[in-house]
Every structure is written in C-alpha cells, then in structure tokens.
N, C-alpha and C positions, 0 to 999 in steps of 0.2 A: 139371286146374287149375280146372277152370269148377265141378264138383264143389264143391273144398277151399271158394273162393270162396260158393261158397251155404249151404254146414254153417256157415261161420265169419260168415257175416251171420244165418242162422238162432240160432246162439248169441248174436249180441250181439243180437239183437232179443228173446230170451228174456230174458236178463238185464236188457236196460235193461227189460223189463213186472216181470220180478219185483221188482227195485227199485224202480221206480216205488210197486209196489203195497205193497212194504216200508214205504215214504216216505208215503207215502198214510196207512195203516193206523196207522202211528206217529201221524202227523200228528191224524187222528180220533182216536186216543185219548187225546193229549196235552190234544187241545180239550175231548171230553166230560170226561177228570178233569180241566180246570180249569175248565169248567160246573158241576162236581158240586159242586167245592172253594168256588163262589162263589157257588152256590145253599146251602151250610151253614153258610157266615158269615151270608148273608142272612139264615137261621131263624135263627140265634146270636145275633146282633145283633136281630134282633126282639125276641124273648124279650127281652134283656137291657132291652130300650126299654119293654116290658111292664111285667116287673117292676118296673124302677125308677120307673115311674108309680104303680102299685098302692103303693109305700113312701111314693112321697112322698105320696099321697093320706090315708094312714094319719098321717105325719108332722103334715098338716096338722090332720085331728081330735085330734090327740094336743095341739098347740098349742092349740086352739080352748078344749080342757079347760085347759089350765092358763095361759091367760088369764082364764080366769072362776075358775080357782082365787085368781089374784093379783089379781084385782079383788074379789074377797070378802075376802081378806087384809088388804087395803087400808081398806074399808071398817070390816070392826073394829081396825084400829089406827085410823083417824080417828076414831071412836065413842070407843074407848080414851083418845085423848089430850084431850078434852072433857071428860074426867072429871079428868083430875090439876089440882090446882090447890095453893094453898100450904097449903091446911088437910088438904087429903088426904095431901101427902106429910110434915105435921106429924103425923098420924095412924099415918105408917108407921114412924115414930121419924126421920125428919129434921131437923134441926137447921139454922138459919139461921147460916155462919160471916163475921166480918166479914173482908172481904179485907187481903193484904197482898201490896205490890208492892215489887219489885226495884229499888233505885235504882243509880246508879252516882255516885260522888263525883265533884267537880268535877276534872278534869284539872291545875289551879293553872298554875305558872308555863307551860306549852308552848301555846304560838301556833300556832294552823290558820292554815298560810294559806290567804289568798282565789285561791281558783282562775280569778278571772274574766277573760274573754279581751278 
C-alpha cells in the first residue's frame, strides 16, 4: 500500500510539472507572438506616419506653385482689364444697345389689401 501510495504521488507530481511547464511554455509564446505582433504594427504604423509626412510635404510645394501660378494669373487679368474700355470693345465690333425693360400693366379694378397689424 505504502508502495501504490508513492508511485501514485510520484505520478501526480509529474504531471502537475509537465503541465505546469505546458502552461508555462504556451504562456511565453502567446506573449512573445503578441510582442512580435505589436512590434510590426509599431514598424507599420511608422512607416505609414513617414510616408504620409514625405506626401504632405510634397503636397505643400505642389500648392506653393500653384499659388504663384494664380497670382500671375491674376495679375494679367488685372493688366488685361485696364486695357477694355468703350473704344476698345467698339473696335472689336461692339455695338452700344439701348435697353428695354419689362413692365407689367396696372392690376385695375383688384384691391391689395393693407396687411397692417
């Protein structure tokens, strides 16, 4: 009996180390791939924070140009419009029309009323 008694505690003290170290083992690797897993969003997400500095910096000279393109634009249309006056655009065959406006006949007999409070 004393025997059975010592095999059958020698077995469980085996098994609770091997599980243990089962537990263990799992346990560390679950951690190290989810170190790895959140060390490669880190690089991931870097990169992504790189690159999209490098665009917008690019974005930004890209603007820079074509502010000075629309401010030269600007400039020769103001230039431009110095120049029309009524003899230049009778030169270009424009014609001076006398207007005519839209009237509307009197209403006759119907009364508005006065809406006042």
């Amino acid at each position: 009996m004393r025997v059975a008694t010592i095999k059958l505690r020698e077995a469980a003290i085996s098994v609770r180390a091997t599980t243990e170290s089962g537990l263990r083992r799992r346990l560390l690797n679950f951690f190290i791939a989810g170190l790895a897993a959140l060390a490669f969003l880190y690089v991931l997400f870097l990169g992504e924070m790189v690159f999209n500095i490098v665009g917008r910096e690019s974005l930004n000279s890209q603007a820079r140009v074509l502010g000075n393109q629309v401010s030269q634009l600007e400039l020769g249309y103001l230039s431009a419009s110095q120049k029309i006056d009524l003899s230049y655009s009778h030169s270009l065959g424009f014609q001076e029309v006398a207007p005519e406006y839209a009237t509307r006949k009197a209403l006759g007999s119907i009364q508005i009323p006065n809406n006042e409070l």
